[in-house]
C-alpha positions in Angstrom: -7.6 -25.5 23.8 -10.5 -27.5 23.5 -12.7 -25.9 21.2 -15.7 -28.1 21.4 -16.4 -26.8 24.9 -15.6 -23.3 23.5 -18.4 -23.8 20.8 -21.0 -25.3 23.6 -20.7 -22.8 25.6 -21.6 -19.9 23.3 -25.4 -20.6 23.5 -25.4 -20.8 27.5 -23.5 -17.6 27.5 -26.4 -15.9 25.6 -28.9 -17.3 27.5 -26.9 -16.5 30.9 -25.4 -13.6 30.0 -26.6 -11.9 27.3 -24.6 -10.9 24.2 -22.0 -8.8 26.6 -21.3 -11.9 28.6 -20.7 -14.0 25.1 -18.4 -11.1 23.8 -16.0 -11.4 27.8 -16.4 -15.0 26.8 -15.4 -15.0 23.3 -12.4 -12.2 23.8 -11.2 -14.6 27.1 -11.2 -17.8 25.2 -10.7 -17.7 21.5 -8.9 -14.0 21.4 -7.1 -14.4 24.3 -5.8 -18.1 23.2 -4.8 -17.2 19.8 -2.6 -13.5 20.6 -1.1 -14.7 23.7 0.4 -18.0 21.9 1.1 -16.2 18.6 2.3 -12.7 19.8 5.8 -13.4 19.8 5.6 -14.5 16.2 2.9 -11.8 15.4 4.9 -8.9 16.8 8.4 -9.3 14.8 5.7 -9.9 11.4 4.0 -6.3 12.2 7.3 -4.8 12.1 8.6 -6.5 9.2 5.1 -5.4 7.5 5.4 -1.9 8.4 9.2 -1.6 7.4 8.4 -3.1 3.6 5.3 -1.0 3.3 6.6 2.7 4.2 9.7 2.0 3.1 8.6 0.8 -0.6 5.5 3.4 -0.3 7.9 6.6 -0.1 10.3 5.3 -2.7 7.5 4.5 -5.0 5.8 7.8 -4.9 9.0 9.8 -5.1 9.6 8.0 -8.1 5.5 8.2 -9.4 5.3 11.6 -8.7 8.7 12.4 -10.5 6.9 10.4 -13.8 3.5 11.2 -13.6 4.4 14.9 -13.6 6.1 14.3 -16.6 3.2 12.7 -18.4 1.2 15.3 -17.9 3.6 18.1 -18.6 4.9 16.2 -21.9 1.5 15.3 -23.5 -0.3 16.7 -26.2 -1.6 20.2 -25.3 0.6 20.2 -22.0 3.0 22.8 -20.9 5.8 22.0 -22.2 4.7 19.2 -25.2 6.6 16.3 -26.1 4.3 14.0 -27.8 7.1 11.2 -29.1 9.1 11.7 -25.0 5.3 11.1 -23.6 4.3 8.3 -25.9 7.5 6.6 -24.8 7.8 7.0 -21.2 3.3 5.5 -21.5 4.7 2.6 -22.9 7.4 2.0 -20.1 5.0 2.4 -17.6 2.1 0.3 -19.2 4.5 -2.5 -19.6 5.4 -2.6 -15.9 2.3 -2.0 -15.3 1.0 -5.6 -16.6 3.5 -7.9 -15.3 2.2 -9.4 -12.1 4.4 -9.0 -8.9 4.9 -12.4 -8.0 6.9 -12.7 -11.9 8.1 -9.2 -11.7 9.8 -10.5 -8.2 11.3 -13.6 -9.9 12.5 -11.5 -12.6 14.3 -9.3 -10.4 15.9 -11.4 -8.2 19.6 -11.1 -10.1 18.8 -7.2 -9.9 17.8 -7.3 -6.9 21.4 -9.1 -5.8 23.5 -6.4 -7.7 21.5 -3.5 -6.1 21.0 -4.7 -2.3 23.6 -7.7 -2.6 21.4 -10.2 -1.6 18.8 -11.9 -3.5 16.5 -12.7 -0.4 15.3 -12.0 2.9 13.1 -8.9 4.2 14.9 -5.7 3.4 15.6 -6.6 0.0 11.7 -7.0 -1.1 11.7 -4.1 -0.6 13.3 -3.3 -4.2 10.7 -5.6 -6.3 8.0 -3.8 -4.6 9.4 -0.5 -5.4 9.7 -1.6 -8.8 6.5 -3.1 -9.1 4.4 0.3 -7.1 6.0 3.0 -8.9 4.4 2.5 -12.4 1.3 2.4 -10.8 1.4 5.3 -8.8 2.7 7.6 -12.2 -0.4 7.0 -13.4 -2.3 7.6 -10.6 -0.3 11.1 -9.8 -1.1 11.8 -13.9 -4.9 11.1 -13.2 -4.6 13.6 -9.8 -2.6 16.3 -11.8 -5.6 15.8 -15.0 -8.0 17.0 -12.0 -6.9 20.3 -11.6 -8.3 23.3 -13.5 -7.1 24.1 -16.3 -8.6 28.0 -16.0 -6.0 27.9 -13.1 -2.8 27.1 -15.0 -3.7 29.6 -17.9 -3.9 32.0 -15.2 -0.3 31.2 -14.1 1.0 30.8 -17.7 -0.7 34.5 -18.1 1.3 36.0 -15.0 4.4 34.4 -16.6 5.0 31.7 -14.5 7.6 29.0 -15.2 7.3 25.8 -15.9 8.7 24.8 -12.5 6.8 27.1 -10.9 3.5 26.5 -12.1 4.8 22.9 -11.4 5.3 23.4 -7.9 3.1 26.3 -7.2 0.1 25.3 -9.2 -0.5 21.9 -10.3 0.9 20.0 -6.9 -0.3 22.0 -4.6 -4.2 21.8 -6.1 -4.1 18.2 -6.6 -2.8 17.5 -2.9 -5.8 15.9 -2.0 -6.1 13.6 -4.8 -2.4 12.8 -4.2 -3.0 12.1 -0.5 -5.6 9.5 -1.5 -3.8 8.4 -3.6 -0.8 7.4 -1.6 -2.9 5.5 0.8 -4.2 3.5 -1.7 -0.7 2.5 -3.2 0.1 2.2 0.5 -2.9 -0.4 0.8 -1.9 -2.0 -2.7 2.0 -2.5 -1.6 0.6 -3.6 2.2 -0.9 -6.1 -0.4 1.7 -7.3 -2.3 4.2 -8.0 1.1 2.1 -11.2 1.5 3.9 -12.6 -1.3 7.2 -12.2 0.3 7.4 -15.4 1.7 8.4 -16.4 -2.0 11.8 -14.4 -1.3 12.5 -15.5 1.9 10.9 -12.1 3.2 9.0 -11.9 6.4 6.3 -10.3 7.5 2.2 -10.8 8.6 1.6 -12.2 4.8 4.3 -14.8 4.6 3.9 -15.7 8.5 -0.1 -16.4 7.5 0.8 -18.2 4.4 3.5 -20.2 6.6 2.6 -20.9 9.1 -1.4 -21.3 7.8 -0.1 -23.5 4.4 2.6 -25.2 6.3 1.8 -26.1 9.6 -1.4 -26.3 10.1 -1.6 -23.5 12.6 -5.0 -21.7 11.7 -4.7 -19.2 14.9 -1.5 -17.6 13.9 -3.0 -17.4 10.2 -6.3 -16.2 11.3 -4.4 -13.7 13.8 -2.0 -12.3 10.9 -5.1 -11.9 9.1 -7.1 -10.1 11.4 -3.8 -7.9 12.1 -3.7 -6.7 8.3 -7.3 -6.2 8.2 -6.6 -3.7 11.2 -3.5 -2.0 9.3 -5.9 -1.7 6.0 -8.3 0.5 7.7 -6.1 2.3 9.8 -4.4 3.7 6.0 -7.4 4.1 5.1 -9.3 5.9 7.7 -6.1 8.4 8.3 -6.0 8.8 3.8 -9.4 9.8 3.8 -9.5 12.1 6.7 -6.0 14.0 5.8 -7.7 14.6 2.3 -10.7 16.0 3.3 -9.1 18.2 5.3 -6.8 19.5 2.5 -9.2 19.8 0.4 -10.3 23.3 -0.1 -13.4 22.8 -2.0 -15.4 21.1 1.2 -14.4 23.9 3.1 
């Protein structure tokens, strides 16, 4: 494409056509160029992207509910206290916590090979990232679960609820909101971190941006992976926010 013709023509389309006719102009040339060439790259990436990120979400968030419950039940003044179990399990977390994920992949890569069996390629990033996301989301889960009102687990403790019950029945249940949110933003984070797959041999929008942007020079696949993971972003977003307001009974 020549895109000094492209770039000449935008003023004459405003002054023809208005702004309407410089948007048919712009989405013929420049958008149509760069998805029609790319979408055969582009296409197999989105997949890959989506596979990585809901797959490493949910494991992640099984995992982060499973210990952030735990840190709130176990701390000082919980339901069941275990100061020296608590102070323990923080420390675990906080250290996983600080190591980047692009080290915390190279770490892994010999774990990774006895768990999947292979040190590389797309499926198995999946295991870093799960590593890497579920410290992360325990603390977020023990931030949602700190929300809820403590008037409404005495109340439960006073009708002689268990401790699984007031688990399951109290705490998760009024902190589903917070949780939602919560899981879009981990879902964001991880959607995040698959960009630096390309340093496993993993796929996906990231590593075919980085590739094919770092490596060969081919700006409209980068800018087009780019734009693509821009779109998925909001779309987590947008469908986080509004499935939390609509749990959540206090805007009722």
């Amino acid at each position: 494409m020549n895109w000094s013709h492209v770039f000449w023509q935008v003023p004459y389309k405003v002054c023809m056509d208005g702004w309407n006719g410089l948007g048919n102009f712009l989405y013929k040339t420049v958008f149509g160029f760069v998805f029609e060439r790319s979408w055969k790259i582009l296409w197999p990436a989105l997949g890959e992207t989506i596979y990585m990120t809901v797959l490493s979400t949910l494991l992640s968030y099984i995992i982060g509910i499973a210990l952030g419950v735990l840190l709130v039940v176990t701390r000082k003044g919980g339901i069941k206290p275990m100061p020296k179990f608590n102070m323990a399990l923080g420390t675990v977390i906080n250290f996983l916590r600080s190591i980047p994920f692009i080290i915390l992949l190279v770490m892994l890569l010999n774990v990774t090979l006895a768990v999947t069996g292979r040190m590389t390629g797309t499926m198995t990033i999946s295991f870093p990232l799960t590593i890497s996301a579920f410290p992360y989301v325990a603390r977020m889960v023990e931030g949602s679960l700190m929300e809820v009102d403590g008037g409404v687990i005495e109340a439960a403790k006073a009708m002689g609820s268990t401790t699984w019950q007031i688990i399951w029945k109290v705490l998760l249940p009024e902190a589903t909101p917070s949780l939602i949110n919560g899981f879009s933003i981990c879902m964001t984070t991880i959607l995040g971190y698959t960009t630096m797959a390309s340093v496993a041999a993993g796929g996906g929008l990231g590593a075919t941006a980085v590739t094919y942007g770092l490596s060969y020079r081919q700006y409209d696949i980068m800018y087009a992976a780019s734009i693509m993971l821009v779109v998925l972003v909001q779309v987590i977003t947008v469908a986080g926010t509004s499935l939390s307001r609509k749990k959540d009974h206090r805007i009722r």
